[in-house]
N, C-alpha and C positions, 0 to 999 in steps of 0.2 A: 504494500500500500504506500502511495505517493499522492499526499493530498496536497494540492496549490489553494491555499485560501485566502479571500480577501473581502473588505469592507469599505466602498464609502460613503453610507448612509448617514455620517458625523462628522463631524470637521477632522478627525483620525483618517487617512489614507493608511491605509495598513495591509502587508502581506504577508502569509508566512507558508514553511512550507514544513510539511508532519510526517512522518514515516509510517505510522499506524505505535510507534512507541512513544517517541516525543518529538517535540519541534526541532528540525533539524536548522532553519534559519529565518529569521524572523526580519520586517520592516516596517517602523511607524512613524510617520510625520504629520505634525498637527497643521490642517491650514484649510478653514474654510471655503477659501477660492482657487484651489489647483488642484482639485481633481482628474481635472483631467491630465495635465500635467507631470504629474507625479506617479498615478499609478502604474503603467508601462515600464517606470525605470526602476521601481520598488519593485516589480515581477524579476527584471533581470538584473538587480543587485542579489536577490534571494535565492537566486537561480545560482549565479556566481560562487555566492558560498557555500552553495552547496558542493558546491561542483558537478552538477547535475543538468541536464539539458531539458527541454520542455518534455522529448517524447517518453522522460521516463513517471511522465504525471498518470495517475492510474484515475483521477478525479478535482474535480474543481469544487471547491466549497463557497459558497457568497451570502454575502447578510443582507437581507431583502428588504431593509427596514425596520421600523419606518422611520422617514427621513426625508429631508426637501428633494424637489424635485428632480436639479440637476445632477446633485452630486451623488445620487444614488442610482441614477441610470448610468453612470460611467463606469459603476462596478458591475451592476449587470447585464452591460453589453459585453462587456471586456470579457467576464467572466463565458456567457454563452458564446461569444467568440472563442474561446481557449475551447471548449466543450466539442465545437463543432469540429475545427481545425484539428484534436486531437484523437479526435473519436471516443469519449472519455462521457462518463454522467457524470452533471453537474446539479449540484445537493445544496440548496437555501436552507437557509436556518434565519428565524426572527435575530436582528441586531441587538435588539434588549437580551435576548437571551446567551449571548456569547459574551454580554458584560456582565450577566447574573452568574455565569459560570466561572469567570476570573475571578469574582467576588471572594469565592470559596466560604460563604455563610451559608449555614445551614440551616437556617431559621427563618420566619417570617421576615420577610425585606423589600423593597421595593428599588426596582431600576427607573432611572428616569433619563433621558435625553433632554437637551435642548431644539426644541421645536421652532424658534423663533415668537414673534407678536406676541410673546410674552407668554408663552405657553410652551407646554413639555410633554413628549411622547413618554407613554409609563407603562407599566405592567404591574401586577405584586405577584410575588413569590412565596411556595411556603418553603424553599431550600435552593440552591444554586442549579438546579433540572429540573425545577418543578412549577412552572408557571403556572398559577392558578385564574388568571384573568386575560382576558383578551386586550393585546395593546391598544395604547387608546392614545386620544392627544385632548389636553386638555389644561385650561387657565389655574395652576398652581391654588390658589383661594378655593378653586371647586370641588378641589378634592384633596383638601387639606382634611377633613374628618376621614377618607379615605385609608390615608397613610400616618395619619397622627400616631408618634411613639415608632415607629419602623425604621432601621437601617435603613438607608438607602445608598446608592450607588448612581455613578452616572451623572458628566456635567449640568445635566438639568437641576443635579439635586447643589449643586454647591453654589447653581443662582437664586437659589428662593430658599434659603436657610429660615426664615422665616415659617419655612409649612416642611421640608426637609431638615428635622433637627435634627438627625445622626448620620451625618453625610459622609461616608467612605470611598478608600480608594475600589476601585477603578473610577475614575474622573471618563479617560478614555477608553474606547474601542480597540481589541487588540486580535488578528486575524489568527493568533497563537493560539489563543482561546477558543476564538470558534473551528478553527482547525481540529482541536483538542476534543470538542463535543462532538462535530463530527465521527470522530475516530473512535471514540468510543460506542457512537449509537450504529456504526458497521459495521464494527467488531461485535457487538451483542446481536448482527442480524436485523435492526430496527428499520423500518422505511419510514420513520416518521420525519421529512423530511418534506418543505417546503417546493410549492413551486415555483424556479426564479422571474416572479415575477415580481413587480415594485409594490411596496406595502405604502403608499402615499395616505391614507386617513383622512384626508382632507383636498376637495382642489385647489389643482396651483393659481397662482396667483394670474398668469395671464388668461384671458375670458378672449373668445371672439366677439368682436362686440354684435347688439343684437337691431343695431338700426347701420344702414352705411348712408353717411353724408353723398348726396349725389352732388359729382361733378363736371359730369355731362351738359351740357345746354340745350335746354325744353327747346 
């Protein structure tokens, strides 16, 4: 097993790559606008240390959200490009869930994302596998009785410490992680196991608009 995994549903661009025992070489850089940019080179820096080439990838791993619009379709086109090109299945896992797993709490907790407008993608947990809630996106004040008293994890939780008071590391997304879960939900035989497609929660921001100014002459 040679898993390529990667994430950029968060301002984390991140890639790593797993053997099916542990992470054999790992890449994270924090930067909400170069996604695009960056991931391509974060595949063949990962690649390099391994000293491994692409065809010896057995599977692509990618975090499907949720997450703004653009920067998370640039993991998973990338990702189904490597898929196709390699002849390989490629295996989604939720993004919240690859920071619950880093976590390594075993207890009730909560992940959170920063979503923007002032509002945070979440989920709760009753241990670091066990998501008990379906991700959601939501204005911190709303669902502060939600999570009141919970660990949490996740840059969303260390912007509103106010409604996230036990705010832990992982801040970021880490492709090591979800490589990790991965690797272990193939090895038990699991097909739980997303499909890569974008988990957006919300539409994006641009709209067609629903009248067109004519510019013609009657």
């Amino acid at each position: 097993m040679l898993l390529l995994a990667m994430d950029t549903a968060t301002p984390a661009v991140t890639v790593a790559l797993h053997d099916g025992d542990s992470v054999v070489a790992e890449s994270r850089q924090v930067d909400a606008r170069r996604h695009g940019e960056l991931l391509l080179p974060a595949v063949d820096r990962v690649m390099k240390e391994a000293g491994l080439k692409l065809d010896a990838v057995t599977g692509v791993v990618v975090g499907v959200g949720p997450g703004p619009y653009t920067g998370l379709r640039v993991g998973l086109v990338t990702a189904a490009t490597f898929s196709s090109a390699l002849g390989v299945p490629v295996h989604g896992l939720c993004t919240l869930d690859g920071l619950a797993y880093a976590s390594g709490i075993d207890e009730p907790f909560v992940v959170a994302t920063d979503a923007r407008r002032k509002e945070v993608y979440w989920a709760r947990y009753d241990d670091r596998r066990t998501r008990v809630t379906d991700a959601a996106v939501d204005r911190p004040a709303d669902i502060a009785r939600d999570v009141a008293g919970l660990p949490a994890v996740g840059a969303g939780a260390r912007l509103y410490p106010e409604v996230f008071t036990d705010a832990r590391d992982p801040e970021h997304q880490s492709a090591a992680a979800l490589a990790a879960l991965a690797a272990e939900k193939l090895a038990a035989g699991s097909t739980d196991f997303l499909d890569p497609l974008p988990m957006y929660l919300r539409r994006p921001d641009a709209q067609v608009p629903k009248n067109y100014k004519v510019v013609t002459p009657k």
